[in-house]
C-alpha angles and dihedrals in degrees: 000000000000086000102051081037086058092044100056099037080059091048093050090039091047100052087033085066098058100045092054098049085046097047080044105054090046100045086043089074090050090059102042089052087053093052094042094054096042092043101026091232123185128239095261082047098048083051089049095056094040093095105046090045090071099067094053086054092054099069089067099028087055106072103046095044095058094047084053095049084048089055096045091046102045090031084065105042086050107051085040084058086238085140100047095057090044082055097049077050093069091248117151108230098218083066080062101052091048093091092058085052095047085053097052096045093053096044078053086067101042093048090052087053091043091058098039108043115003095052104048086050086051095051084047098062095037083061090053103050090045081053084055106043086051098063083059085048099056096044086052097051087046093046089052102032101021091217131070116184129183108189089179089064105035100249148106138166128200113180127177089226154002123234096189108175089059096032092235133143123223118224100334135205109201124178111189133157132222108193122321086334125101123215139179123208121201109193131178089212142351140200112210137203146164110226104210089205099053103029093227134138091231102202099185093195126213110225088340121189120200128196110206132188111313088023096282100167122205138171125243109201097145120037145044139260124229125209122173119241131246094255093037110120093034113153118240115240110245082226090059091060137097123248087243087043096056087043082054096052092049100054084054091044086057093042090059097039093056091040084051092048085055102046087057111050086045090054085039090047088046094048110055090032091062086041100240094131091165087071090070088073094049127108107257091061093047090039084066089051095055089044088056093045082057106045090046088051099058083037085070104035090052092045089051090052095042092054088034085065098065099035098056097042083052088056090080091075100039091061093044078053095051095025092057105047088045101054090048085050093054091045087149092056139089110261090230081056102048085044086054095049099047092043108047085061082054100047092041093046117016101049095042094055091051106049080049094054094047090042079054107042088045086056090054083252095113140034101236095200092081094009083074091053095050085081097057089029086070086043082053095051090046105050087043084062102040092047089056098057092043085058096045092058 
């Protein structure tokens, strides 16, 4: 029985191997196209991310492919009466399925890791190398237009050259806010970096000369300017967390919320104590409210992923539970059949219900500690079902 187990676990793992770099290579493309529209990236950046875009795609490539590589394996054993003969043999068949499980359990494993430690360090690094690229972005669009400008972020550069090879910038023209204060920089020349810590555009000037608010004029000839880059502010994505990290950003959720709550019932007590009741409308107060909204908002989005990560990395072995049983059932079928069979319930029930439950859960509606396991609760009814009435035949 250890042998026939072996054998089948290298079969699964074999053809499990193939589907998955196929489904990869073709979803990558997806993804890089995705990156490359929403960055601009160039053709040797696009080379550089490629690699760290494929662990975000195996979370979701997992499952079905291994639902796939159940149907193929089984599908075949069956049609070819394998299990028959294993049966006459007096083999449980649940001892053949355990290898399936075993699989499912293990790529269970791999994908919560995928999710909580390979694909924040990718983002990461996609992050970095679009950090990078845009520094060679910025010195080409100054080197072509002579002028770069940012109104979102209260900024623009005009320069009368480029000198590339040494990043610097020749006789510069720079307007920047701070606040709600306007300057205007006249260098004679500039060095500029992006400095991938603090996510600031670092301009160290040569004999500078700034014009402040009521024309003061200084000069700047130690120092640097900061500006903040176009992608600076960007939100991070609950899915490229860590598990710790979301943990992190709840507590502190939870922190702000409370000093907000706080905030507010001792400007709400003082106010009605000292009898202005029109400060209660005024915007401090509803400043709090909205602080709270938010805090409880991103309280909800960071607990659903949190619980969505276990649940869909769960969901590996819930469809080698359901996928097995059911090949073995349609013995007489195609594999690509019986795939298609088993898998069109699951498309039309199980991912609806789950993106309704998340949508829920991330709206308050829905605990999401039990509303993410509705989805492989259903997979579990099922493959309870279906693996009866596989023992019974």
């Amino acid at each position: 029985m250890k042998i026939l187990q072996r054998y089948i676990l290298v079969d699964l793992i074999r053809v499990l191997l193939l589907v998955i770099t196929v489904m990869t290579v073709l979803l990558v493309f997806v993804g890089v196209f995705r990156e490359v529209t929403e960055r601009g990236l160039g053709p040797l950046q696009v080379l550089q991310i490629l690699p760290y875009v494929v662990p975000s795609l195996l979370p979701f490539t997992i499952p079905a492919t291994l639902l796939l590589s159940v149907c193929v394996v089984y599908g075949r054993l069956a049609a070819d009466h394998e299990i028959t003969a294993a049966r006459a043999a007096g083999i449980n068949v649940m001892s053949l399925l355990a290898p399936a499980f075993f699989l499912g359990g293990a790529l269970t494993v791999c994908s919560l890791l995928l999710n909580d430690q390979v694909i924040p360090w990718s983002m990461a690094n996609i992050q970095r190398v679009v950090t990078l690229a845009m520094e060679d972005i910025f010195f080409d669009v100054l080197s072509a237009q002579h002028m770069v400008e940012y109104p979102e972020k209260g900024w623009a550069i005009t320069v009368s050259g480029v000198d590339k090879e040494n990043r610097r910038l020749i006789r510069p023209n720079l307007r920047y806010t701070v606040g709600r204060e306007q300057y205007v920089a006249q260098l004679t020349e500039a060095v500029l970096r992006i400095d991938l810590e603090t996510e600031k555009i670092i301009l160290q000037p040569t004999d500078a000369r700034i014009e402040g608010p009521g024309r003061v004029s200084i000069r700047l000839k130690e120092g640097n300017i900061e500006l903040p880059p176009p992608m600076s502010g960007q939100r991070i994505k609950p899915r490229h967390l860590s598990i710790r990290d979301i943990r992190e950003k709840l507590a502190g959720f939870e922190k702000d919320r409370q000093t907000a709550e706080d905030i507010q019932a001792i400007s709400t007590a003082f106010a009605l104590t000292m009898g202005e009741f029109e400060e209660l409308a005024e915007s401090s107060i509803a400043d709090q409210s909205a602080r709270i909204s938010g805090s409880e908002s991103n309280t909800f989005k960071h607990n659903t992923e949190l619980h969505n990560r276990f649940a869909l990395s769960c969901s590996c072995f819930f469809f080698a539970l359901l996928g097995g049983p059911f090949s073995i059932m349609q013995a007489r079928r195609q594999f690509l059949t019986t795939f298609f069979m088993c898998f069109l319930p699951i498309l039309l029930v199980y991912y609806p219900v789950v993106l309704l439950m998340m949508s829920l859960a991330k709206a308050g509606s829905v605990d999401p500690a039990w509303g993410m396991w509705v989805g492989n609760g259903i997979l579990l009814v099922g493959a309870i079902i279906v693996l009866r009435c596989t023992v019974r035949r």
